[in-house]
N, C-alpha and C positions, 0 to 999 in steps of 0.2 A: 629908490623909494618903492615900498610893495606896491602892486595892484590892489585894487579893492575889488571883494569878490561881486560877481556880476549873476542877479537872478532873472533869468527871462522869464515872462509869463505872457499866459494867451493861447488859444488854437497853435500858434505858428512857432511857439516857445523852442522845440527842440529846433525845428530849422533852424531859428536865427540864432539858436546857441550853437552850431555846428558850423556856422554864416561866420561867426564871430572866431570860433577856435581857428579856420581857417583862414582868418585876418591877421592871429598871433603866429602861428606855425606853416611851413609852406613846403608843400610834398605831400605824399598820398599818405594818412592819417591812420589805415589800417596798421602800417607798419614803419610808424613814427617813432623812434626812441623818445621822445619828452612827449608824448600825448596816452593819459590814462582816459580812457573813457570806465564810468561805472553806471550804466544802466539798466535798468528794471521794466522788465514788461508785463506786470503785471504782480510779481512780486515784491515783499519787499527789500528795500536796501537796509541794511542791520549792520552791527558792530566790526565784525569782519568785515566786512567793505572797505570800513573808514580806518581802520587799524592798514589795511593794506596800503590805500591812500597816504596815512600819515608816515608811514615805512618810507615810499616811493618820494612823497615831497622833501625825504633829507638832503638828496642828490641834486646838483647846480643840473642846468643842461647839458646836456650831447652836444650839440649844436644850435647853436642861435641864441638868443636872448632869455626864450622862458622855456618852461616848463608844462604845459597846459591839462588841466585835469576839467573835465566833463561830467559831470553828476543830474542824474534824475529820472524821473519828475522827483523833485522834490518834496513832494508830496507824499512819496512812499517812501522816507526816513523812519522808521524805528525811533520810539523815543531814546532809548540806548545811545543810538546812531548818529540822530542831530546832535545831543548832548555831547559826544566825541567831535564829529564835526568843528563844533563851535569853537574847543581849544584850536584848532586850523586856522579858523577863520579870524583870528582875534589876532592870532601872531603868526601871518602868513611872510616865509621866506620872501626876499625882492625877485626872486625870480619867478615865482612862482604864480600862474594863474588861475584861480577855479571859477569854473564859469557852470553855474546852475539853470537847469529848467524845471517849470512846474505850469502845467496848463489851468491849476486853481489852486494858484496863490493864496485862498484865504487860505486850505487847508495845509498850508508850511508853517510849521514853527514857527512863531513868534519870532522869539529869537535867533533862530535862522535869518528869518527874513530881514529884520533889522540890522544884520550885519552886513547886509548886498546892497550892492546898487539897482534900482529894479530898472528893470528894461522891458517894457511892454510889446508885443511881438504881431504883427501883422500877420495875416496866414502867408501858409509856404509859399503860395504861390508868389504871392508880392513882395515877402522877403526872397526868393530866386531873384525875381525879374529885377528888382533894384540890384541885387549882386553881380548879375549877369551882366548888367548894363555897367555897371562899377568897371566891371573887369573890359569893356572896350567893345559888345556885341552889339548891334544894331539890333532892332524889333521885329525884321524877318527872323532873324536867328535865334532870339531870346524864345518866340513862339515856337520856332522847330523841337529847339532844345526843351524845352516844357513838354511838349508832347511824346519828343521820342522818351524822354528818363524821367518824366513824373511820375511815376511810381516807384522810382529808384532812387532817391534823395540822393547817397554818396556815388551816383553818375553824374548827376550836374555838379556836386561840390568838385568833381575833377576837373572838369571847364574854366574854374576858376583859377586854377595854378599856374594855368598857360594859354592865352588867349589863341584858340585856333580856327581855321578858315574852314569854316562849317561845309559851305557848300563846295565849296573847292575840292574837301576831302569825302567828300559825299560820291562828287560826279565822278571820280577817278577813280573811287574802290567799284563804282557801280561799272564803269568801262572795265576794269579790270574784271567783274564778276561773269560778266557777260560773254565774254572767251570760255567760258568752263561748262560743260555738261553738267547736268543736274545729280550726276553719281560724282563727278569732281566737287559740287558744290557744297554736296554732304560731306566729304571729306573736309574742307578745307571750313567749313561752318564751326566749328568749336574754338580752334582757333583764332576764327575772327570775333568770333563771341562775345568777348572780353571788353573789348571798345566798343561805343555804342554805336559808330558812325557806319564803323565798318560792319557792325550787325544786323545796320540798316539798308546799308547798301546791297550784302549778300543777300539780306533778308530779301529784299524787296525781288533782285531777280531769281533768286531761288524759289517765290510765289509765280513768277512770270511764268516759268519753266513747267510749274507743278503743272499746272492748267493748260500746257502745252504738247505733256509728253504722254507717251503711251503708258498704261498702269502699270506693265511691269518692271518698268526705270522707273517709277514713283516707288513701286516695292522694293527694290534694290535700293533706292538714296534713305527710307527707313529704317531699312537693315543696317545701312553706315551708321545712319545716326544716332539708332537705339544703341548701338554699341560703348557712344561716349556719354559724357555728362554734361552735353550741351541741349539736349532735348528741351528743358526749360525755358532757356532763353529763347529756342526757335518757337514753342509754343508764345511768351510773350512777344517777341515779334509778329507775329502772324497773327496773333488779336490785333496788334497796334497797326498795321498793314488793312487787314478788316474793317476797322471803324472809320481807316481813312477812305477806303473804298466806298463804304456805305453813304459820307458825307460826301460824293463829290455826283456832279449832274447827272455825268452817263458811266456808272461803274461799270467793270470788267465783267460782272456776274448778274443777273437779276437780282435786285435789294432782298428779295423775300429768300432766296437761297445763301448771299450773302449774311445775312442776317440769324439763318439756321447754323449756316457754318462757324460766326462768332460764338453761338451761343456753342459750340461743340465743342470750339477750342476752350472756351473758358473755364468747361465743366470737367473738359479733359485735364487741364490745371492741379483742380481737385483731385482728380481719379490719380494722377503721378502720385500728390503726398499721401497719396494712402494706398498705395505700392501696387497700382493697376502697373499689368505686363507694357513696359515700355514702346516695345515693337510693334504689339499688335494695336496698345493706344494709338501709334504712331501713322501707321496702314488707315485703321479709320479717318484717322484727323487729316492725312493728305488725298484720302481718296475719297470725302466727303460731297465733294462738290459733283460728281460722276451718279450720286446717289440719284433713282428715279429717269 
């Protein structure tokens, strides 16, 4: 028997449509043989979209049971596009799942809409923390993980695939990071990049370190760093490392220096996508704190 397609709506709409594909399909979604995603940020979705979709939906799955396609906001459908759309939706394959989002649902097609089942969407956050709780975390955890990848959405959807022991793999890359010099750490930080746990754990004592060494091993772990394509993450780290610094009684720094320094990292954010020199962004943002 087909699935009936499924329209989230609401603030939390794409989460819980991303909450939901991840409930039908299990494995990293980037590079899922049965998962199409087609979204728009800003643009619209048009005829070509939905011709590629309807191409894609002829083939059973790869593996497992469906097939899953992800479309939206739905709101930015082409009339062209719903109207294609809708032959899908009326005679969807049994394997087949489409699972829609639109954060204003009036403005979907009528008949789009009439053909879904609506599903009203909590914000992200509360759609995570019930998933997260789903999947087996306790409420220490649930809030760690909120903090460390709320701004990353498919980092916590990774959480979900495999329940694992947060703080356990926390305290053991952190032992493990703490053996390595601050030019070791810059090496070995791209690498760990990738996972969040462990981006947190190097993150955190490669801050310890920064604050510890003398400037010109701070100039030298830049020079490593600028070299690869992990500078991003270490800047998002080291905000997130900052604001938890700021909230706590007796920070590592005084709050008003702290405070200069987030706002550096932030802007320095900015300055990367608009193709400020990596290296020398890099020297300011670790030797900021020495400033005065």
């Amino acid at each position: 028997m087909a699935m009936l397609p499924e329209l989230f709506c609401g603030r939390g709409a794409r989460t819980s449509a991303r909450i939901r594909v991840k409930e039908l399909l299990s494995g990293n979604l980037s590079a899922h043989p049965d998962f199409l995603a087609l979204e728009s940020t800003g643009k619209w979705l048009g005829i070509d979209e939905i011709r590629n979709l309807s191409l894609w939906a002829r083939y059973a799955p790869v593996s497992g049971n469906y097939r899953v396609a992800l479309l939206g906001p739905a709101e930015r459908l082409t009339l062209e596009a719903a109207n294609a759309l809708l032959k899908l939706l009326e005679e969807v394959p049994p394997y087949l799942a489409v699972i829609l989002y639109a954060e204003a649902p009036d403005r979907v097609i009528p008949t789009v809409r009439s053909r879904c089942v609506l599903r009203f969407a909590s914000s992200s956050e509360e759609s995570f923390r019930a998933a997260l709780a789903q999947a087996g975390y306790d409420a220490e955890e649930i809030s760690f993980l909120l903090g460390l990848c709320g701004e990353r959405e498919e980092e916590l959807e990774a959480f979900l695939d495999v329940r694992r022991e947060v703080f356990a793999e926390l305290q053991q890359a952190e032992e493990e990071a703490q053996g390595l010099s601050l030019g070791e750490l810059a090496l070995r930080f791209p690498g760990e990049a990738m996972d969040p746990l462990r981006r947190a754990a190097f993150g955190k004592v490669f801050f310890e370190k920064v604050l510890k060494a003398p400037a010109y091993s701070v100039l030298e772990a830049a020079e490593i760093l600028s070299r690869g394509k992990a500078f991003p993450h270490l800047l998002f780290e080291l905000l997130r490392i900052l604001r938890a610094e700021l909230a706590k009684e007796r920070p590592s720094l005084p709050r008003e220096k702290l405070g200069e320094w987030a706002r550096k990292v932030s802007l320095a954010r900015g300055e990367l996508e608009a193709n400020a020199n990596p290296r020398l962004l890099l020297e300011v943002v670790l030797l900021w704190p020495r400033r005065g």
